[in-house]
C-alpha atoms as one frame of an Amber mdcrd trajectory, in Angstrom:
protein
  65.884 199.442 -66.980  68.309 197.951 -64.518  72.151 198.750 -64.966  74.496
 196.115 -65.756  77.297 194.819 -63.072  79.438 197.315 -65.239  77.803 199.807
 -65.055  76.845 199.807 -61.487  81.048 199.096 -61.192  81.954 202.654 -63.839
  79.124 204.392 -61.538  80.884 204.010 -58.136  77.823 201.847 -57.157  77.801
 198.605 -55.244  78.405 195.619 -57.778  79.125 192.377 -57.964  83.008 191.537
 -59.115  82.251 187.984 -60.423  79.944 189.381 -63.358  81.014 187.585 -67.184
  80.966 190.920 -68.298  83.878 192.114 -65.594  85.704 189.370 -65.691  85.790
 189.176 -69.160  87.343 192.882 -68.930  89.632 191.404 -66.299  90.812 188.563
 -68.892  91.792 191.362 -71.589  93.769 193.724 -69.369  95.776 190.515 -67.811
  96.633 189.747 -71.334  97.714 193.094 -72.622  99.525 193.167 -69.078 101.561
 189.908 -69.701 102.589 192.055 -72.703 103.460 195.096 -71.604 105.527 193.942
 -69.016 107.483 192.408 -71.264 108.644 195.429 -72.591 111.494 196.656 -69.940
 114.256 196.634 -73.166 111.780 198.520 -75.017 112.373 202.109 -75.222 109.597
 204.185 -73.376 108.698 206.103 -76.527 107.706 202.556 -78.087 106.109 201.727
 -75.294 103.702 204.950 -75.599 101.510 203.228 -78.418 100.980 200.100 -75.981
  99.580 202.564 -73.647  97.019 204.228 -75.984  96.000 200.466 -76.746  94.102
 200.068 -73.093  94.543 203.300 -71.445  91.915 205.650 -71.477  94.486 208.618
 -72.159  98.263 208.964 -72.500  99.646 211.839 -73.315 103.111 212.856 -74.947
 106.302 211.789 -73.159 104.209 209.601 -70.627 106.161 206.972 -68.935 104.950
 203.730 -66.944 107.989 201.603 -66.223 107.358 197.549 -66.444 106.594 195.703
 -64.126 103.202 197.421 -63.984  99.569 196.166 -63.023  96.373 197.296 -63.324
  92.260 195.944 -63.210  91.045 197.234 -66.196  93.445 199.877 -67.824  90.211
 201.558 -69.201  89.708 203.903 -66.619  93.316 205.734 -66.222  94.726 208.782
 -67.915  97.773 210.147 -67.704  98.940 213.354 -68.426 101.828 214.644 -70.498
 105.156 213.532 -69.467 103.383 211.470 -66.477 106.680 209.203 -64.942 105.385
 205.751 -62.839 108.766 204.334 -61.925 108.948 200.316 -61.704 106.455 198.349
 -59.808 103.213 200.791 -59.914  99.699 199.120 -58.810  96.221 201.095 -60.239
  93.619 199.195 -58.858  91.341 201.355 -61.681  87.663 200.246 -60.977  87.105
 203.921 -61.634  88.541 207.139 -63.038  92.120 207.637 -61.737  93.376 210.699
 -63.548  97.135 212.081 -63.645  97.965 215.271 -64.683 101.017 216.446 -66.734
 104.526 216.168 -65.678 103.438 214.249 -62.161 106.227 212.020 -60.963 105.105
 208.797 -59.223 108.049 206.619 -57.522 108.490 202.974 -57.405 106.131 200.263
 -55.861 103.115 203.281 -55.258  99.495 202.121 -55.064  96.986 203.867 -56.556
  93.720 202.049 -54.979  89.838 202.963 -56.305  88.523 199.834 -54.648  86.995
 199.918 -51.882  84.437 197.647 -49.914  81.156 198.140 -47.413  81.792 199.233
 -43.944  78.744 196.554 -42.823  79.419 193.033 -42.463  76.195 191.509 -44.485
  76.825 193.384 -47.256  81.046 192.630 -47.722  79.874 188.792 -47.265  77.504
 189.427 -49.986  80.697 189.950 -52.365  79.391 193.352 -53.052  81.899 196.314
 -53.630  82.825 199.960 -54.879  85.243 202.184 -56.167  85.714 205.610 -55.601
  87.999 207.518 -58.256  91.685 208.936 -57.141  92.278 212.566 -58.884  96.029
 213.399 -59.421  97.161 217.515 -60.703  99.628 218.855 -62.297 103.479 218.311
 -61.976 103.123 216.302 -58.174 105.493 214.041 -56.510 104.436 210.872 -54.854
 107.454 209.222 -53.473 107.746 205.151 -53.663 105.978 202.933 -51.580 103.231
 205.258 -51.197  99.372 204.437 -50.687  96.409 206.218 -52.328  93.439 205.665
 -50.828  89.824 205.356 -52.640  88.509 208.533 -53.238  91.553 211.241 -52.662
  92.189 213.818 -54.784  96.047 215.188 -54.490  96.576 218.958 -55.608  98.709
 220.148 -58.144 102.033 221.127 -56.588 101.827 218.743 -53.914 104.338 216.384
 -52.760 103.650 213.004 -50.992 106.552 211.372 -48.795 107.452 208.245 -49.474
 105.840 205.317 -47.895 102.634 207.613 -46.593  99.245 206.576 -46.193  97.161
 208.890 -48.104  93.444 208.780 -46.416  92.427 212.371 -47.293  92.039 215.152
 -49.734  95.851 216.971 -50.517  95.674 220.513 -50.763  97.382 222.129 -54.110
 100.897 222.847 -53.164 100.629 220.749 -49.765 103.419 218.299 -48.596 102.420
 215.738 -46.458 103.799 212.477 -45.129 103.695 209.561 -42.462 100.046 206.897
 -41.871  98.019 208.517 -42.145  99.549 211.772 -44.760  99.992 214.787 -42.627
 100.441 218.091 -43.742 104.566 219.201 -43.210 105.703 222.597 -42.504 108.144
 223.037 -45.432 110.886 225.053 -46.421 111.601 226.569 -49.376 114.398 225.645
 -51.701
């Protein structure tokens, strides 16, 4: 039996984006988008049930400031007491998972998408997503890019305005384009 664009898309496969089925998926998270964003006056705890409507997961206390966009909305979960400050992208063709009390700063992308290295095959229209794995209780400071396929460690702290291309060890700091590792200090 052949898979469906949707499925080939949820199985980190090559698919086609222009699929009825997709777009139709598209159609429904723009819509609940247009009205969660127009929830700013709203307090968060209100805004918690608007959440569970699309999101995969939400736990207690989770917090995604408006303005906020996402593809589908299906395929994020975020932990308990999860914070995205104002202007947070999730470009959720596949899993992205937050863990519990992670703090994510203003205007951070959170990217699954990604697209063929070979020429032929990007004409074609064809992409992928790899999924984006967040721990426990990390700090991604704003502006900050997440790359397709990175997992960031609990404990670990992203600078604001890196470039996050690989793998974050638990506990890690790292910063600049591409994230490096920092030598830190304790406080």
């Amino acid at each position: 039996m052949d898979k469906t664009q949707k499925q080939r898309m949820l199985a980190g496969e090559l698919y086609y984006p222009g699929d009825d089925e997709i777009r139709a998926d598209s159609r429904r998270c723009m819509e609940w988008l247009a009205r969660y964003n127009a929830t700013l006056a709203m307090p968060a705890r209100d805004r918690i049930a608007l959440l569970r409507e699309i999101f995969a997961g939400a736990g207690d206390g989770a917090v995604v400031r408006p303005p906020f966009h996402c593809d589908c909305g299906y395929n994020i979960t975020l932990g308990t007491d999860t914070f995205l400050n104002f202007g947070c992208f999730i470009l959720d063709i596949v899993p992205v998972t937050i863990g519990d009390r992670t703090q994510i700063g203003p205007g951070v992308q959170l990217l699954t998408a990604d697209h063929p290295r070979e020429a032929a095959a990007r004409e074609s229209g064809l992409e992928f997503a790899r999924p984006i794995t967040i721990g426990t209780n990390v700090w991604i400071g704003g502006g900050a890019l997440v790359l397709p396929g990175v997992s960031i460690g609990d404990h670990a702290i992203v600078g604001a305005g890196a470039v996050v291309t690989r793998d974050v060890a638990a506990g890690a700091t790292v910063a600049g384009n591409p994230a490096r590792p920092l030598a830190t200090s304790p406080r």
